[in-house]
MARDONU-435100 format. One record per residue: x, y, z of N, C-alpha, C in turn. Coordinates in steps of 0.2 Angstrom, whole numbers, padded with zeros to 4 digits, always signed. Layout:
XYZXYZXYZ...
***
This chain:
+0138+0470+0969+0138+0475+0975+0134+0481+0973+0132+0482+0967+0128+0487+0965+0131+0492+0963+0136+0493+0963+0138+0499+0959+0140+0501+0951+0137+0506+0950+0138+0506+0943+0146+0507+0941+0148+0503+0934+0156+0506+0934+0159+0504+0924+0163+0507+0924+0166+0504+0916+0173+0501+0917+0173+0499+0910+0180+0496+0912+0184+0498+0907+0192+0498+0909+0196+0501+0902+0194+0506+0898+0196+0512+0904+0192+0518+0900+0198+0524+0897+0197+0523+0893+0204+0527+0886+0203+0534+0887+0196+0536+0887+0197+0543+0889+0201+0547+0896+0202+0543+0900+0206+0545+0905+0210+0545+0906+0215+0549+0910+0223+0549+0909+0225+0541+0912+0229+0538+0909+0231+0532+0914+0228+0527+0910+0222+0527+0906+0218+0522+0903+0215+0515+0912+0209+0522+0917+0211+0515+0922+0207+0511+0921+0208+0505+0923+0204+0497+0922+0197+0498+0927+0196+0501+0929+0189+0501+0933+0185+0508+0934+0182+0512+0931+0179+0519+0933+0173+0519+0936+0172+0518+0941+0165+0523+0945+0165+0528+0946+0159+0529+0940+0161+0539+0934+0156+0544+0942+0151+0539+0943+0147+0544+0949+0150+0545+0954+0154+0542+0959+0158+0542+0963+0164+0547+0963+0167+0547+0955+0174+0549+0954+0181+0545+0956+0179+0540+0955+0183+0536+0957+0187+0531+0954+0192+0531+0950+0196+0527+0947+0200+0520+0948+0201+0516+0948+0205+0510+0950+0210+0507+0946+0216+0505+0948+0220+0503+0941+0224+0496+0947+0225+0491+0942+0227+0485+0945+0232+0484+0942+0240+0485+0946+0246+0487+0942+0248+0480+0944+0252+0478+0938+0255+0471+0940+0262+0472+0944+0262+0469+0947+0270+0468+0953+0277+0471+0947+0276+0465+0940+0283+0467+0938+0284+0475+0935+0279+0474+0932+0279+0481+0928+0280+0487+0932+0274+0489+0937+0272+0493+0940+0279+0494+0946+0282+0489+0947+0288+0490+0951+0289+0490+0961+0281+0484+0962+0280+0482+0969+0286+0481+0969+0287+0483+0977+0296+0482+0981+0300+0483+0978+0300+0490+0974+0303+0493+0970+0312+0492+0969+0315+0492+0977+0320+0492+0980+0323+0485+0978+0321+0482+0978+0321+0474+0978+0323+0471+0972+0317+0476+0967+0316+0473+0961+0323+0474+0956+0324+0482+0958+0330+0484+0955+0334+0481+0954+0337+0479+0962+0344+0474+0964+0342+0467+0960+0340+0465+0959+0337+0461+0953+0340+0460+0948+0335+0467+0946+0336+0468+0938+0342+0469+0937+0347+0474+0942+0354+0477+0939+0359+0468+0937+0357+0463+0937+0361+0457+0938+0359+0453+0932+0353+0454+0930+0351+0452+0925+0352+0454+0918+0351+0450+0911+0350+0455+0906+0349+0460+0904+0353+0463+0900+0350+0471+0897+0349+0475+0905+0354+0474+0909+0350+0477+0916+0349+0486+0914+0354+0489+0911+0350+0496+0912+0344+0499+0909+0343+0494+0903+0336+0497+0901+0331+0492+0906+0331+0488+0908+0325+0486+0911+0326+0492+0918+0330+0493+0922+0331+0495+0926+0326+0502+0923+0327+0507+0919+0324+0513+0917+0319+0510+0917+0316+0506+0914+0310+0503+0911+0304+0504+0915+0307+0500+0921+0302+0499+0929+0302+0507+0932+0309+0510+0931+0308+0517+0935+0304+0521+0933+0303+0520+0925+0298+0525+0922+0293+0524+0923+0290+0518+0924+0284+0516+0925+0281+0519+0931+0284+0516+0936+0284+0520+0944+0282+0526+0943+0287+0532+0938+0286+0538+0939+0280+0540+0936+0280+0536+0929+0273+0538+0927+0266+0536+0929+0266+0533+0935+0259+0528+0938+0261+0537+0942+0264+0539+0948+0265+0546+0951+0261+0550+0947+0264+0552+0942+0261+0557+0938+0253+0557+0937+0252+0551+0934+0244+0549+0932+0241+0550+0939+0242+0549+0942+0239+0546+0951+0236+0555+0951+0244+0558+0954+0243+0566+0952+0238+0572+0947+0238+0569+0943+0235+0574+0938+0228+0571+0941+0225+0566+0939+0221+0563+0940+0216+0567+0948+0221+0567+0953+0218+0570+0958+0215+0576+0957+0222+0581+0953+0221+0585+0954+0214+0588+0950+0211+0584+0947+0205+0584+0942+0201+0581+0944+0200+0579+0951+0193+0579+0955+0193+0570+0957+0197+0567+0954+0195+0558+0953+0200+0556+0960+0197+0551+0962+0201+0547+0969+0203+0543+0963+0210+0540+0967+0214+0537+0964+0216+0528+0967+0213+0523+0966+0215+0518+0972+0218+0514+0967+0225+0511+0971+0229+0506+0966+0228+0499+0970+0228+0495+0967+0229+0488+0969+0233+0482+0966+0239+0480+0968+0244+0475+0966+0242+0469+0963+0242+0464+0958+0242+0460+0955+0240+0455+0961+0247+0454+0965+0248+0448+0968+0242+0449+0975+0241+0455+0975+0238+0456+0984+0229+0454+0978+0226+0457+0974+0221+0455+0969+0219+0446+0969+0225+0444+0966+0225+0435+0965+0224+0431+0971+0227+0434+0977+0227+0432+0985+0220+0433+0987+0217+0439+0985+0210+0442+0990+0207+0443+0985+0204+0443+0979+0200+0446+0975+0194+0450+0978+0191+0444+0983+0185+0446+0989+0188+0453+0991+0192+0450+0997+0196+0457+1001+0197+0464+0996+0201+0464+0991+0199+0470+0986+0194+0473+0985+0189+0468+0982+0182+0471+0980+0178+0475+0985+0181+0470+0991+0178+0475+0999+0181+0481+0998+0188+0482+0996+0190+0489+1002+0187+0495+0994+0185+0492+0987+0181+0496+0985+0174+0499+0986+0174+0493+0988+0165+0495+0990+0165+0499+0996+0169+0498+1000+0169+0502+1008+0171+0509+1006+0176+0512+1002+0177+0517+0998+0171+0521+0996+0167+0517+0989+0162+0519+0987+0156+0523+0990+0155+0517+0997+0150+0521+1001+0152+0525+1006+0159+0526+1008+0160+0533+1010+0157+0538+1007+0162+0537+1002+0160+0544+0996+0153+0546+0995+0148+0540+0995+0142+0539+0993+0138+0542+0999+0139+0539+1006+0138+0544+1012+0139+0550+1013+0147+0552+1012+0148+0559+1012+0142+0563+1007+0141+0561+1001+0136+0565+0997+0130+0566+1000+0128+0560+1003+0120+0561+1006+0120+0567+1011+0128+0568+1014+0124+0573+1021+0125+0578+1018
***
């Protein structure tokens, strides 16, 4: 699609999986378990299973800590886009679109 980008980049808070350093735009691909898709759902799950209250912390902290990173990260000038595992493996295409379509917002907003 053209646009320049790194990947797995350490020096940023979050370490995200995709940087477009000229846009400002960081992308992180959270996986469904860890990340905590359907959070509500996933709980009720977990509280039944195995070791339920450290898995249960486990996913909450993650949650909070994706918040956190997303946060700081704004607040440092960087757009923050998350995308799911499952929604990623279903639409690869469709994902790649809605970065690119972001891209050249930003990329338009700068021209005028």
């Amino acid at each position: 699609m053209g646009f320049r980008f790194r990947i797995d980049v350490a020096s940023l808070i979050g370490r995200p999986d995709i940087v477009f350093p000229r846009q400002r735009v960081v992308v992180f691909c959270d996986g469904d378990f860890w990340h905590g898709r359907d959070l509500a759902a996933r709980v009720a799950k977990l509280r039944i299973g195995h070791n339920a209250s450290y898995w249960v912390a486990k996913i909450k902290a993650n949650v909070e800590r994706d918040r956190k990173r997303t946060a700081e990260l704004t607040a440092n000038g960087w757009r923050v886009l998350r995308f799911w595992e499952s929604d990623i493996a279903r639409s690869p295409h469709g994902v790649a679109q809605k970065i690119a379509a972001r891209l050249r917002r930003i990329d338009q907003a700068a021209r005028e």
